[in-house]
N, C-alpha and C positions, 0 to 999 in steps of 0.2 A: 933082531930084525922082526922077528917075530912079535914082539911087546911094540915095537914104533906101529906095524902095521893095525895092530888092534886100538892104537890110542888115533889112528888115523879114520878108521873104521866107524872109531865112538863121536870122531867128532864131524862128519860126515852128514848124519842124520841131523846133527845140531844145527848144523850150516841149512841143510834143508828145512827143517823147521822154521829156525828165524825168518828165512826168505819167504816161505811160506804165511809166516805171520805177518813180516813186511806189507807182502801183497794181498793180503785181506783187510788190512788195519787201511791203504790206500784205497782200497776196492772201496770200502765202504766212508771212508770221507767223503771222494768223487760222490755217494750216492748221497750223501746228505749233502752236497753242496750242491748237485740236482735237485733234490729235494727245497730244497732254500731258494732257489734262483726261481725255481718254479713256483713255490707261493710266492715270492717278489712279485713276479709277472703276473699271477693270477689277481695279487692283493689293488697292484695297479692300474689294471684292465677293469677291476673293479670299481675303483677310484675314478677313473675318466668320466664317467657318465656327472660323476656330481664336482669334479671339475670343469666341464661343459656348463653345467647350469651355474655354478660359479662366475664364468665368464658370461653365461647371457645373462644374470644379475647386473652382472658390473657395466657392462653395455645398454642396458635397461636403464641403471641411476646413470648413466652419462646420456643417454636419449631425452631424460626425463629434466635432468640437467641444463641440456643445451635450449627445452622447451621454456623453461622460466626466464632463462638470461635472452631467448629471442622474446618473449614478452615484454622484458624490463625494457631493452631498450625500443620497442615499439610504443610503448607508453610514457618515456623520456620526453627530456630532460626532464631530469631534479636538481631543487639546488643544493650546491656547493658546499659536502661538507667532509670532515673523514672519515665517518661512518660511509657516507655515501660515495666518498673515491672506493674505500674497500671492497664496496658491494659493486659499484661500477668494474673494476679490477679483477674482483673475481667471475665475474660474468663474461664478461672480456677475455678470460683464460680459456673458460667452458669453451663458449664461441669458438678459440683458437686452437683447441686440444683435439675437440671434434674433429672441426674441418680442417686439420691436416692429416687426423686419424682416419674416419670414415667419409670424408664431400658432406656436403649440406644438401638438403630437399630443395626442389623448385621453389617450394614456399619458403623455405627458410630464407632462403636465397632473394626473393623477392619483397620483401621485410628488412633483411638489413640492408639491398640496397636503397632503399627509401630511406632509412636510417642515416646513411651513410651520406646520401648526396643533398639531404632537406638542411643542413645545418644546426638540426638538435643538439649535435653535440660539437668539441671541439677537433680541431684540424688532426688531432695525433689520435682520437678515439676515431673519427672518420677511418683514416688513414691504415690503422689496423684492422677495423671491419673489411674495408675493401681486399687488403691482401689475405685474408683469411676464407673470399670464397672462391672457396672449392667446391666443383658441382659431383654430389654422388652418381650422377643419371646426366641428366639434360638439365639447360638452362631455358625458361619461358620468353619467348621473344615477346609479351606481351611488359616482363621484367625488365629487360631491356630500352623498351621503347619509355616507361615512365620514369626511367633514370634519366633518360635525358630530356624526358621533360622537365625534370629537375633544376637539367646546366640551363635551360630556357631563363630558370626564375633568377639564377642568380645567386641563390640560396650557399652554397659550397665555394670555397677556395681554389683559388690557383691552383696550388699544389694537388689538389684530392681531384679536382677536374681533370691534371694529368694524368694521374693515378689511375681512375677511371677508363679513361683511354685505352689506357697500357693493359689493363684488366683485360677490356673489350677486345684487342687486339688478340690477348692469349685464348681468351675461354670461345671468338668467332666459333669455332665447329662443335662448340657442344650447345649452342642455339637452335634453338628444334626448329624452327622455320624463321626465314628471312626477307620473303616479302616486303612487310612493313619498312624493315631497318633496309634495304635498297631505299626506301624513299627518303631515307635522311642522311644521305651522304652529302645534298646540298648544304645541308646546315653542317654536317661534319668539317668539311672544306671552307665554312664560312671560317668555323674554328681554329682552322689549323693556318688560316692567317694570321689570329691572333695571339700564337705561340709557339716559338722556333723549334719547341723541344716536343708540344704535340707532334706539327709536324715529321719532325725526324723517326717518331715511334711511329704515329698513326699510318703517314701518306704511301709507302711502300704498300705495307698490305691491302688496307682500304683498294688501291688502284687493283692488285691485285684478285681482291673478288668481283670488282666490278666489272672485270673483261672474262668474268667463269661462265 
């Protein structure tokens, strides 16, 4: 009894020991994976600032971007070739990337609509300019009104003349003043005699601002 109790005894401290070293050997992982997580965080908080300028880089070449391809087509048509669909094509994309990512400026915005409704270009490049503006801010009711001096000429399609419409219809409350366009609902209405599918877009709303 006597010998079990001493080999009981001896191994007692061992047991305390290992546990002992167990929980120092854990103790100190935990601090080094404090240790780690905290330079992670520190390494990354570091990193933000020139991830930041990363992004205002990259919104800077898309700003600067969107200024050539509104150039190019204010200076259009060219002719017809596949150099010139590419560079058409990709200008075209700028334009759309933008303005579904960030709206377009007043100006921008007043540039392709001329673009859009003079017949520079064809029905399906129209077509895409138009559904691509989006206004960052406000739209200029001075923009507005030389659009549809445009439908006056005759200049644009069917189709893009609808289009148009339908534009005007959606974008009405981000027109910063309305004066002028009140005075051109006679000729709106002259319009929407002439096409059942104006009509059906335009004449709901149109009535509806004109009794605000």
């Amino acid at each position: 009894m006597s010998a079990r109790k001493r080999v009981k005894s001896s191994q007692t401290p061992r047991t305390s020991q290992h546990r002992n070293s167990y929980q120092t050997n854990l103790l100190a992982w935990k601090l080094k994976e404090d240790l780690s997580n905290s330079r992670s965080t520190s390494k990354h908080v570091q990193n933000s600032p020139v991830e930041d300028s990363e992004q205002a880089d990259a919104d800077e070449q898309a700003e600067d971007a969107l200024q050539i391809a509104v150039r190019y087509f204010e200076k259009g048509p060219f002719k017809t070739s596949r150099s010139k669909d590419k560079t058409l094509e990709k200008h075209l994309k700028t334009v759309e990337s933008v303005a579904w990512k960030n709206g377009l400026a007043p100006e921008e915005i007043d540039i392709l609509l001329n673009v859009a409704l003079s017949g520079k270009f064809g029905s399906a490049v129209n077509s895409r300019i138009l559904r691509c503006m989006i206004p960052a801010t406000l739209i200029s009711e001075d923009s507005v009104v030389k659009a549809v001096s445009w439908l006056c000429v005759g200049k644009c399609c069917g189709s893009t003349k609808v289009l148009f419409y339908r534009w005007l219809v959606a974008m009405f409350d981000f027109i910063d003043h309305k004066e002028n366009i009140n005075l051109l609902y006679g000729f709106f209405f002259a319009s929407l005699q002439d096409d059942a599918l104006v009509f059906t877009t335009l004449l709901p709303v149109s009535m509806g601002y004109a009794y605000k």
